[in-house]
TITORVEX-490771 format. One record per residue (C-alpha): x, y, z. Coordinates in pm, 1 decimal. Each point is the difference from the previous one (the first is absolute). Example, Ala and Ser with C-alpha at 12.3 -4.5 7.8 and 13.67 -1.06 7.14 Angstrom:
// residues 2
+----------+----------+----------+
!     east !    north !       up !
+----------+----------+----------+
!   1230.0 !   -450.0 !    780.0 !
!    137.0 !    344.0 !    -66.0 !
+----------+----------+----------+
***
This chain:
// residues 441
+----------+----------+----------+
!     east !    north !       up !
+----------+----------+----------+
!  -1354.2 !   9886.7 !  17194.3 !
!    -29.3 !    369.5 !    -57.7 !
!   -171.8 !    190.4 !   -247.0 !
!    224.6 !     55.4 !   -263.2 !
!    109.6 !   -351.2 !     -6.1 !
!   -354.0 !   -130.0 !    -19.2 !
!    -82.3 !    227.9 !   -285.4 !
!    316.6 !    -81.4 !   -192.4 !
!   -113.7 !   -356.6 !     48.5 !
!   -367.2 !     87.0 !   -138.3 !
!    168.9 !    176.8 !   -292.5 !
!    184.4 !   -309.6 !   -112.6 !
!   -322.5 !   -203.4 !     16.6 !
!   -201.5 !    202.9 !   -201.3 !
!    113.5 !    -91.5 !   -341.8 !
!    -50.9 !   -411.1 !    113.2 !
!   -388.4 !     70.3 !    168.8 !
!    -18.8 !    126.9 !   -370.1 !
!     81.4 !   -229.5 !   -194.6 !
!   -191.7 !   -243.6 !    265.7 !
!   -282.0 !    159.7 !   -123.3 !
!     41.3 !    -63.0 !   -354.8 !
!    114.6 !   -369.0 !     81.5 !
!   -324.5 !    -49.9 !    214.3 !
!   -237.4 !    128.8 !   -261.4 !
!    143.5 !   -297.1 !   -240.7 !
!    -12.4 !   -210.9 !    245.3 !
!   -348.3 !     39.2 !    123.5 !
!   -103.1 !    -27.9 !   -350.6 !
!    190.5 !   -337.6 !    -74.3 !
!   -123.1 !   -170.2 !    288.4 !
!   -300.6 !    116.6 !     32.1 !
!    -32.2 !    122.9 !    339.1 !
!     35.6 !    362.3 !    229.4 !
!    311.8 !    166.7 !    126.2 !
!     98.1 !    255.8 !    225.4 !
!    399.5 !    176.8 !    -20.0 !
!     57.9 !    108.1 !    348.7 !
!    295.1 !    281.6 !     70.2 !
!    256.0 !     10.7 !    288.3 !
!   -248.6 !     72.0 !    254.7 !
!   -274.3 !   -243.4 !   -105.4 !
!   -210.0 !    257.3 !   -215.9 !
!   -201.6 !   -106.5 !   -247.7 !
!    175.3 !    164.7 !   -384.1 !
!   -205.7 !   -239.4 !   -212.1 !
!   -284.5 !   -230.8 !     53.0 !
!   -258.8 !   -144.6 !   -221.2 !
!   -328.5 !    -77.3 !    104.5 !
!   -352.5 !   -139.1 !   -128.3 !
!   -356.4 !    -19.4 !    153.9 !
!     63.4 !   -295.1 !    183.7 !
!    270.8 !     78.9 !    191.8 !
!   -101.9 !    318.2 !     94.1 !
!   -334.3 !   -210.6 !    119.6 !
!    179.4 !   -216.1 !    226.5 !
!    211.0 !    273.3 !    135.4 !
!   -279.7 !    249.4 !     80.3 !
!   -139.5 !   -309.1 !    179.9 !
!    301.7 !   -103.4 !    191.4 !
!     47.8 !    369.9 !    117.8 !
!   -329.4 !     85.5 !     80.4 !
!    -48.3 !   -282.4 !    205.5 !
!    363.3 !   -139.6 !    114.9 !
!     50.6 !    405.1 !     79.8 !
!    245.2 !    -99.3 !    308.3 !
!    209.3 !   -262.8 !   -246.2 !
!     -7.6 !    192.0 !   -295.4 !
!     -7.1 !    332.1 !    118.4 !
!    -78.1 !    348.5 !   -179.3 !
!    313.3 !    -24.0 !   -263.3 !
!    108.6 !    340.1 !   -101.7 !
!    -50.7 !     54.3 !   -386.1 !
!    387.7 !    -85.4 !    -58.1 !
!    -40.1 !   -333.3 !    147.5 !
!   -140.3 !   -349.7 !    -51.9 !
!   -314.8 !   -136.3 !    184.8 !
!    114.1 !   -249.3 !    285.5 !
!    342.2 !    207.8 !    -34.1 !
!     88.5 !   -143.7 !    298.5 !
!     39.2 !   -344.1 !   -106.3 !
!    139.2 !    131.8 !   -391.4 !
!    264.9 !    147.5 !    263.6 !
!    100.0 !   -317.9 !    162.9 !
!     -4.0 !   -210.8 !   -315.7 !
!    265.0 !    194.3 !   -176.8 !
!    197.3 !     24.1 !    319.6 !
!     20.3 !   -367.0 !    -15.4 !
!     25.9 !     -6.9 !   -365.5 !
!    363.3 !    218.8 !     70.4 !
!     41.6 !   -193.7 !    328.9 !
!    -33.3 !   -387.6 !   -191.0 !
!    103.1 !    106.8 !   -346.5 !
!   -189.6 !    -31.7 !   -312.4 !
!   -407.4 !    -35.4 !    -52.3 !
!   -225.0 !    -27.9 !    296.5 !
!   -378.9 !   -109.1 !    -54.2 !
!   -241.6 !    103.6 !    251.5 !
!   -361.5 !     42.6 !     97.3 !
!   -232.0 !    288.0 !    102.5 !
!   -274.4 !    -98.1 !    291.2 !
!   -252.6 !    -53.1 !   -297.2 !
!    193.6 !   -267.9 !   -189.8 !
!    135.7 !    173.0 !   -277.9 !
!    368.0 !    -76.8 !    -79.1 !
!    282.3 !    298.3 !    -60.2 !
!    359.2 !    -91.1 !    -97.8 !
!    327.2 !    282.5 !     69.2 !
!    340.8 !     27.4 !   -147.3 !
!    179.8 !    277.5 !    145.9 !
!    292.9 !    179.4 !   -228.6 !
!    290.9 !    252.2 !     91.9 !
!    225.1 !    254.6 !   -123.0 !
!    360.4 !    -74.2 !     98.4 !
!    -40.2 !   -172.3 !    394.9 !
!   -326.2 !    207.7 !     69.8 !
!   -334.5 !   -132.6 !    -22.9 !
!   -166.5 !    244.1 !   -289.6 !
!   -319.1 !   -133.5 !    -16.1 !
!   -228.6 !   -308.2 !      3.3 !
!   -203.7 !   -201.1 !   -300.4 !
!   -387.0 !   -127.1 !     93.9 !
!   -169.2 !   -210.7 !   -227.1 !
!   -413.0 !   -106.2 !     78.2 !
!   -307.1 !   -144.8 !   -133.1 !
!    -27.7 !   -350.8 !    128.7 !
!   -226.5 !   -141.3 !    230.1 !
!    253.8 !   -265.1 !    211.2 !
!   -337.0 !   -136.0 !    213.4 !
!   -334.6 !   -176.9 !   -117.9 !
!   -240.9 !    230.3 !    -98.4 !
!   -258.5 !   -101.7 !    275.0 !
!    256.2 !     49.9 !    273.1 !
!     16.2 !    370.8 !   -137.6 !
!   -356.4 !     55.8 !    -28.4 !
!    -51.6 !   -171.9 !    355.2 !
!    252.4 !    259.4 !    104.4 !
!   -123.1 !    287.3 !   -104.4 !
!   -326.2 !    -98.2 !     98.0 !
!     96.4 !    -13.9 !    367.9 !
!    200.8 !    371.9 !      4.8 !
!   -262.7 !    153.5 !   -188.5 !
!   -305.4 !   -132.8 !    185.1 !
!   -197.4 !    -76.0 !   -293.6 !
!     29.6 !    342.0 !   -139.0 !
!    196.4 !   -151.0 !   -300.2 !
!   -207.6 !   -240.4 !   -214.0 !
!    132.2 !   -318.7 !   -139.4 !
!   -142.4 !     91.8 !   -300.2 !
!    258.4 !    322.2 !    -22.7 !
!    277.7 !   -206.2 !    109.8 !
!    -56.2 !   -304.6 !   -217.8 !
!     35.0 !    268.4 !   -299.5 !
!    282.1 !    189.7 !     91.1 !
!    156.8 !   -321.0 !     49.1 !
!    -12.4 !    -96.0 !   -317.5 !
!    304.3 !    198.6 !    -63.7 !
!    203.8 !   -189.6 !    173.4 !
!    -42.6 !   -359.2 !   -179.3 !
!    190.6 !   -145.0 !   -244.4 !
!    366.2 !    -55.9 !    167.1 !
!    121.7 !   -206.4 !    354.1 !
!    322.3 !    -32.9 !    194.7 !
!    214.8 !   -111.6 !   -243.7 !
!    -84.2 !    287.0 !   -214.6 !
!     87.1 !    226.1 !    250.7 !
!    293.6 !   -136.3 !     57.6 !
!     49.7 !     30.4 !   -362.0 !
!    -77.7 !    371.9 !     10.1 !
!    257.8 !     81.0 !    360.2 !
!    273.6 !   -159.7 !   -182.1 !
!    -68.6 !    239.3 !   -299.7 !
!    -17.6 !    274.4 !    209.1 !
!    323.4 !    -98.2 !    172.8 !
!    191.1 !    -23.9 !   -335.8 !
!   -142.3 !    362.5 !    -82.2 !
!    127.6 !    141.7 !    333.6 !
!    329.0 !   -139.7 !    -69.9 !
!     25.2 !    149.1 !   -330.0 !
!   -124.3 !    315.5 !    166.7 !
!    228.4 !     29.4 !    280.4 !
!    351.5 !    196.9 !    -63.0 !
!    249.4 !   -167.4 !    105.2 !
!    338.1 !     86.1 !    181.9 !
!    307.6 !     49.2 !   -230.4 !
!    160.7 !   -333.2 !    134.9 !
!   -337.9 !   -248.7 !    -15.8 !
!    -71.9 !    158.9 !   -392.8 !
!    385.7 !      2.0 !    -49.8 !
!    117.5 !   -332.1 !    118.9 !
!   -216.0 !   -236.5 !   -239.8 !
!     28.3 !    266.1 !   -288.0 !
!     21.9 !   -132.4 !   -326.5 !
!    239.0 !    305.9 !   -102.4 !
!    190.9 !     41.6 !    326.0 !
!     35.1 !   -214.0 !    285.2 !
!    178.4 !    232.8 !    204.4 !
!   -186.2 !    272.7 !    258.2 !
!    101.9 !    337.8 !    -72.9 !
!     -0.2 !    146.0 !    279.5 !
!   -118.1 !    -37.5 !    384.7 !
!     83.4 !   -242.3 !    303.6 !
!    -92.2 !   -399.7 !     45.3 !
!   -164.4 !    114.1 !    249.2 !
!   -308.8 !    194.5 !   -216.3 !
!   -132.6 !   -367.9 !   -110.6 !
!     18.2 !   -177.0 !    306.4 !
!   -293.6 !    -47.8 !    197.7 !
!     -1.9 !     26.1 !    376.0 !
!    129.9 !   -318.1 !    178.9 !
!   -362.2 !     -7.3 !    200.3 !
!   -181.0 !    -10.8 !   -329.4 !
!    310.9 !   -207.5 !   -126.9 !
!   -145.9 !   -247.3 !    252.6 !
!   -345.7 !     -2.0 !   -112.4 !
!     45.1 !    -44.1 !   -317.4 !
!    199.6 !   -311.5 !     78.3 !
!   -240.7 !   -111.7 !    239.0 !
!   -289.8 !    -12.1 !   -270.8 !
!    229.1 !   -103.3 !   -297.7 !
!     79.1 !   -351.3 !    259.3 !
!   -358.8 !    -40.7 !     82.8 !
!   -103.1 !     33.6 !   -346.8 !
!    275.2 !   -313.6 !    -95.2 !
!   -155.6 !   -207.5 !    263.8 !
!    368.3 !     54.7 !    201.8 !
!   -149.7 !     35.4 !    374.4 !
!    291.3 !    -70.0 !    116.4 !
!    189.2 !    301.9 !   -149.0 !
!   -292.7 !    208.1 !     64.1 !
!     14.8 !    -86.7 !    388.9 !
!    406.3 !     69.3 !      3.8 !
!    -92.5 !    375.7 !   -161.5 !
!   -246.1 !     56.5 !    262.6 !
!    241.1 !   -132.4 !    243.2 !
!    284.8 !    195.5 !    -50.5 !
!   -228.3 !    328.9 !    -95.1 !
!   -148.4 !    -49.2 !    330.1 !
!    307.2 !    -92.2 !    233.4 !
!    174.9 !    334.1 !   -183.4 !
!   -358.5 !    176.0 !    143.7 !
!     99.5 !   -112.9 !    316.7 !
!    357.4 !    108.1 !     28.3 !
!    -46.4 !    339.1 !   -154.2 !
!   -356.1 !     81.6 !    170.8 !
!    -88.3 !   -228.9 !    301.5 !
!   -272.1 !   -246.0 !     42.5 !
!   -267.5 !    261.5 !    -96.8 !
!     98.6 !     55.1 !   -273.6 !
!     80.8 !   -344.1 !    -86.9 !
!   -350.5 !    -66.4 !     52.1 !
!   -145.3 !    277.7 !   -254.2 !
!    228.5 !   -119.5 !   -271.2 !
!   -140.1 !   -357.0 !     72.1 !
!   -348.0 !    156.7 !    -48.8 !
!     68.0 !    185.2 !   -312.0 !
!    171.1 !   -319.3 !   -178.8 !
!   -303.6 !   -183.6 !    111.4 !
!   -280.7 !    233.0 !   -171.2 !
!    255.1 !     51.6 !   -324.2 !
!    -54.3 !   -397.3 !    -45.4 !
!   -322.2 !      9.7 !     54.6 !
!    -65.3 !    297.5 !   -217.9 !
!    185.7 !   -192.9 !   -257.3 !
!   -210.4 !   -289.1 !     29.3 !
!   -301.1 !    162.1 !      7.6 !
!    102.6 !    199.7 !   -252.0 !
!     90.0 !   -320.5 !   -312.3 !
!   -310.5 !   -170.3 !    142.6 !
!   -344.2 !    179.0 !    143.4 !
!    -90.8 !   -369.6 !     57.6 !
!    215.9 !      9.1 !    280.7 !
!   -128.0 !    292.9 !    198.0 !
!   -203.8 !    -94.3 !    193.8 !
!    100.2 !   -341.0 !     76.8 !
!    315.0 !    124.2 !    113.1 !
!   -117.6 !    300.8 !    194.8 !
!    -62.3 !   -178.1 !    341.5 !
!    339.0 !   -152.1 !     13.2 !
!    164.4 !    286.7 !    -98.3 !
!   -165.4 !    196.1 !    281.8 !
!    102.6 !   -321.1 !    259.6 !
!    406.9 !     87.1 !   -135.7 !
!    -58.0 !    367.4 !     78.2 !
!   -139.7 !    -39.0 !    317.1 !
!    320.7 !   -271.3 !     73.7 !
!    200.3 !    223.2 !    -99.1 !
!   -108.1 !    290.7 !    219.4 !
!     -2.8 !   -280.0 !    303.7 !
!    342.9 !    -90.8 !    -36.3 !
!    242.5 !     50.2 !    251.2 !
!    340.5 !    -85.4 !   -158.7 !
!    159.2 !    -19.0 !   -341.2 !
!     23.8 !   -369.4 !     42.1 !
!   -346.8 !    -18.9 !     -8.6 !
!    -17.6 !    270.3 !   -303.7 !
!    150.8 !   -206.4 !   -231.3 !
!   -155.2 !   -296.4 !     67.6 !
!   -370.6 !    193.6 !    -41.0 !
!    142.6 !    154.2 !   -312.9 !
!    122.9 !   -311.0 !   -141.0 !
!   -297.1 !   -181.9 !     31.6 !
!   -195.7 !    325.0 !   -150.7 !
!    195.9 !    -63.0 !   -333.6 !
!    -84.6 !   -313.9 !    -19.7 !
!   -346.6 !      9.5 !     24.8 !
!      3.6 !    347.2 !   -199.3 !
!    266.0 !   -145.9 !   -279.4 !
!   -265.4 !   -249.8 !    -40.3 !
!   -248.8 !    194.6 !    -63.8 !
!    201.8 !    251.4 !   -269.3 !
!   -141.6 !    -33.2 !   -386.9 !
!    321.0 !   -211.9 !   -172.5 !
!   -106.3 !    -16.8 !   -355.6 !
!    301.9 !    212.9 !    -61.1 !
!    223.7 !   -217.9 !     86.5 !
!    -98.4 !   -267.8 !   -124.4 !
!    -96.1 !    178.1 !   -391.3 !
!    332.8 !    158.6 !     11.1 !
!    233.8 !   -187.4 !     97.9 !
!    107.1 !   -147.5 !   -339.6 !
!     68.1 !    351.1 !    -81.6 !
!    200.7 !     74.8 !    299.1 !
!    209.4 !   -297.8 !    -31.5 !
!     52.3 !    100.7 !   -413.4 !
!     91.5 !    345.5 !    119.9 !
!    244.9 !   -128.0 !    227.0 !
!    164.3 !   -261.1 !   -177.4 !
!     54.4 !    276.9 !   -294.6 !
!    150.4 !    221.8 !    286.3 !
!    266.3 !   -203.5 !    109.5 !
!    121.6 !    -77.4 !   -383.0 !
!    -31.1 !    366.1 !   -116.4 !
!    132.7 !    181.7 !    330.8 !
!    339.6 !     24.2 !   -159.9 !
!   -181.4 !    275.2 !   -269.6 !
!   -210.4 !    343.2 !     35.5 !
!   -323.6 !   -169.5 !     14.7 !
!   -382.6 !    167.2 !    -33.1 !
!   -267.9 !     20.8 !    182.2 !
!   -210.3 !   -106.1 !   -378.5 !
!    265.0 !   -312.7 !    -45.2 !
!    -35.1 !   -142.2 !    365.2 !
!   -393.5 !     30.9 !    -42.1 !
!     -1.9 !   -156.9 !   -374.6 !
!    222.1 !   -293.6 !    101.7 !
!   -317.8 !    -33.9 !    319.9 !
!   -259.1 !     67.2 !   -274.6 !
!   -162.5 !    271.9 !    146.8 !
!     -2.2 !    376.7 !    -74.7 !
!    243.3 !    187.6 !    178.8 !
!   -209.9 !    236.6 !    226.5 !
!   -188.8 !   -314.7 !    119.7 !
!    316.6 !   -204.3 !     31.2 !
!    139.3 !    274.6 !    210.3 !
!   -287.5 !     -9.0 !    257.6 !
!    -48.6 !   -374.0 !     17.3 !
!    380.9 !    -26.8 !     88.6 !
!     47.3 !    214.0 !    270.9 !
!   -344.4 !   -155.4 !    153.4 !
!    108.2 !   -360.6 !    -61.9 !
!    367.5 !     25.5 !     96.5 !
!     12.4 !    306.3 !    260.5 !
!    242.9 !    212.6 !   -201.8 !
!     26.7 !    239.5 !   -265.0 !
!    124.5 !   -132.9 !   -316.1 !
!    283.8 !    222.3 !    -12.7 !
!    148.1 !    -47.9 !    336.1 !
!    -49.4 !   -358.1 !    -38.2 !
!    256.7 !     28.5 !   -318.8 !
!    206.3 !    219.2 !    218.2 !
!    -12.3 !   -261.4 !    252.9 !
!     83.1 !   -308.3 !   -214.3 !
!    296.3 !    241.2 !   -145.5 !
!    107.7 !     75.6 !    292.9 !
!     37.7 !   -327.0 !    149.2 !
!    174.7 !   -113.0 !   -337.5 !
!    291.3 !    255.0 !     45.6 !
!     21.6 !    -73.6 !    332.9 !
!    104.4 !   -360.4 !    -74.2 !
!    230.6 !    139.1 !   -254.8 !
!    160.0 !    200.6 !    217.7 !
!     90.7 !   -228.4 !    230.2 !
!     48.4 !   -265.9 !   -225.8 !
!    191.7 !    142.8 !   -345.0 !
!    301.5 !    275.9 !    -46.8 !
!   -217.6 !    173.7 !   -208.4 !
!     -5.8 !    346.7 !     50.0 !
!   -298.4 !    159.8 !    112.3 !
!    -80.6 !    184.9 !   -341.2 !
!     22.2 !   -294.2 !   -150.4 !
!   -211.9 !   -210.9 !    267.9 !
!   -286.6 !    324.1 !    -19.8 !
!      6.3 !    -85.2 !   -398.7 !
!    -30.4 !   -380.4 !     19.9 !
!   -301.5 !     44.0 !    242.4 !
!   -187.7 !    252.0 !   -244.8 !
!     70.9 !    353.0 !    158.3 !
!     75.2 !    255.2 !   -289.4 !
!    301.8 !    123.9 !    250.1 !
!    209.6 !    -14.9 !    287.2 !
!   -138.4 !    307.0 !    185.7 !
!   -407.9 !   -128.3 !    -14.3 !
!    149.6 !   -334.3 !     59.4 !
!    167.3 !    134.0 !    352.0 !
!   -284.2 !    161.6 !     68.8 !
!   -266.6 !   -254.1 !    -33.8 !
!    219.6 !   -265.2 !    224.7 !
!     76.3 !    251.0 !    269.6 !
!   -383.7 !     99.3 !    -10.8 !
!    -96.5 !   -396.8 !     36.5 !
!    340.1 !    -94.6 !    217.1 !
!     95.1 !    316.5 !    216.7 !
!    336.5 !    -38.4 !   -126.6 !
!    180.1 !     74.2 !   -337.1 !
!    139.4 !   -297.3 !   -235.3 !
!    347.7 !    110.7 !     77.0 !
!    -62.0 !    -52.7 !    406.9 !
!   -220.7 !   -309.2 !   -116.4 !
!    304.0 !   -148.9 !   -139.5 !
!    241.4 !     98.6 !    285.8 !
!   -212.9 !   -160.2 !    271.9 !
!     -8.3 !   -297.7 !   -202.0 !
!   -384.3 !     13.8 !      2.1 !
!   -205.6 !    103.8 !    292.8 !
!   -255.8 !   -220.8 !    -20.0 !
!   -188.7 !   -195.2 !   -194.5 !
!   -174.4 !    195.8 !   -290.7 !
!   -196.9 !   -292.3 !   -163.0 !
!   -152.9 !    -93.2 !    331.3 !
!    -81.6 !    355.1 !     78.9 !
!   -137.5 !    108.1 !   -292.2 !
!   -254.8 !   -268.3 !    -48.2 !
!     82.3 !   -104.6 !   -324.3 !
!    -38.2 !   -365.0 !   -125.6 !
!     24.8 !   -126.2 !   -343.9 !
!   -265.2 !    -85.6 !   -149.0 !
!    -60.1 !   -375.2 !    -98.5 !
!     67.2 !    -85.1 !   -373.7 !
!   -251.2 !   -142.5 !   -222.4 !
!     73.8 !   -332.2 !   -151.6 !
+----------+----------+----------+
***
């Protein structure tokens, strides 16, 4: 990326690491707890801070000087591993909780202007270990130098909330950093209440790359309990690794899906860490051992089922009423211009939250899994009706015939007229992954 680009980039983020500012200030206050706004580049704009804090952290960098480093005054303490959590917050989507080498729990939202990354939410103030296994700690980098009696009342800071309040607190922040992020014509556009239409741009500008296409999947299957989907993703991501890269590179990709699950994992569950840490490090080192793909995908689908198990699923299991609502309302209402607010209200949740909880639970957007259902609606009316295809892109809930064409050929590679010529390609319903949901009695 040159420079102009990257500064034309910074320029658009600007006004959002503003108002993140503003937003983090209320939310601090609300839930009681410190924040840091970090730009683009992972500088520090914003960051509250009391006597505590800035206890521990003198501590942790005076004495963990090799983990923690000497962070310039436009970064975080430990910056290193603030760096890596929001990478995996971006990588895994939505909140990630984590934990500095002193036990104190951070949680990360990351937000964007447009497709770029423009910044990342931290939230603080919780101590996610017992408060002896701290002061034991610090005892042992410090050599003594640190008395309990200074710990035990900076500590006292830190008491009052647990795990589920922090859990509490990420999905807050996650809700703010939706609200914060701006949006690309066609993801504000397409659930608008006012117009459902994009103005202007290409499918192309809200689609995701397939490999993260493929991740996304991955974790939405593992997260439904649905190994066995989650095993045919890897598969076929992997066996495409193969053809287009060789056997090296088969085996990196194989590596990388193994730490995202793990991260993920770890990351709904710090329960999990370490118990899963030695037999993550036995899949790595089977992985690097391997000698065919064969082999691969056996090692890799026995990883995901011994990761899968391990992955936090309260999710699921708390939302899937409201998944099942939202679908079911879906399926009658596709027919219409439908809203982002209406879907949500019929799942009983707010929109923003609705929004996030979909795309985790299912594996797709909201809006290209309308397309999607659309899509495969015409299609059967295409091959099965006269109608003409103005009238087909009206009974399936596209405000014309141009969008229409354009949103099959985007999901189909072909256009509805050469759709209906072939006498159907293949079959949609199948392909798209699209089942209707069960009724309620």
């Amino acid at each position: 990326m040159n420079k102009t680009t990257n500064t034309i980039q910074r320029q658009k983020a600007d006004p959002v690491l503003a108002k993140a500012c503003h937003v983090m200030r209320h939310y601090a206050k609300a839930a009681d707890c410190l924040i840091s706004v970090l730009d683009p580049d992972y500088n520090v704009i914003e960051v509250s801070k009391n006597q505590a804090s800035q206890f521990f952290c003198s501590v942790c960098t005076r004495y963990c000087g090799n983990q923690c480093g000497d962070s310039a005054s436009d970064e975080l303490p430990c910056s290193a591993k603030h760096r890596i959590a929001v990478n995996d917050s971006q990588r895994l989507g939505g909140s990630h909780i984590y934990r500095c080498d002193l036990g104190f729990l951070f949680w990360t939202s990351p937000f964007f202007s447009g497709e770029h990354f423009a910044g990342a939410l931290i939230g603080s103030g919780v101590l996610g270990v017992p408060e002896q296994q701290t002061m034991e700690r610090i005892h042992k980098i410090s050599g003594g130098e640190v008395t309990p009696k200074q710990i035990r009342r900076h500590l006292e800071a830190f008491t009052g909330k647990n795990h589920e309040d922090v859990k509490a607190m990420a999905q807050m922040m996650l809700i703010c950093a939706d609200q914060l992020s701006v949006r690309n014509t066609h993801t504000e556009t397409v659930f608008s209440d006012e117009n459902e239409k994009p103005v202007s741009g290409t499918i192309a500008d809200i689609d995701n790359s397939r490999e993260t296409d493929n991740e996304v999947k991955l974790l939405a299957a593992l997260r439904r309990g649905d190994r066995d989907e989650a095993k045919k993703i890897a598969e076929e991501f992997l066996n495409t690794s193969m053809a287009n890269g060789g056997f090296s590179v088969m085996q990196i990709r194989a590596i990388e899906l193994t730490a995202l699950i793990s991260r993920a994992a770890a990351g709904s569950n710090s329960s999990v860490i370490s118990g899963s840490q030695d037999e993550y490090d036995k899949y790595l080192k089977k992985i690097e051992e391997t000698q065919t793909p064969e082999e691969l995908l056996e090692i890799i689908g026995k990883a995901i089922i011994f990761l899968s198990g391990k992955m936090f699923s309260y999710h699921g299991v708390l939302h899937s009423s409201a998944l099942r609502k939202a679908e079911r309302f879906i399926w009658k209402n596709y027919t219409r211009k439908i809203s982002l607010k209406e879907i949500a209200g019929a799942a009983g949740l707010s929109a923003p939250y609705f929004s996030t909880i979909f795309r985790e639970e299912m594996g797709i957007h909201l809006s290209h899994y309308l397309n999607r259902l659309r899509v495969a609606k015409a299609a059967a009316s295409l091959i099965e009706t006269s109608k003409s295809i103005n009238c087909i892109a009206e009974d399936c809930g596209f405000e014309d015939q141009s969008w229409f064409s354009k949103i099959f050929k985007s999901n189909t590679g072909v256009s509805p007229g050469k759709y209906r010529e072939q006498g159907g390609i293949y079959s949609l319903h199948g392909w798209i992954g699209l089942k209707e949901p069960e009724k309620t009695a």
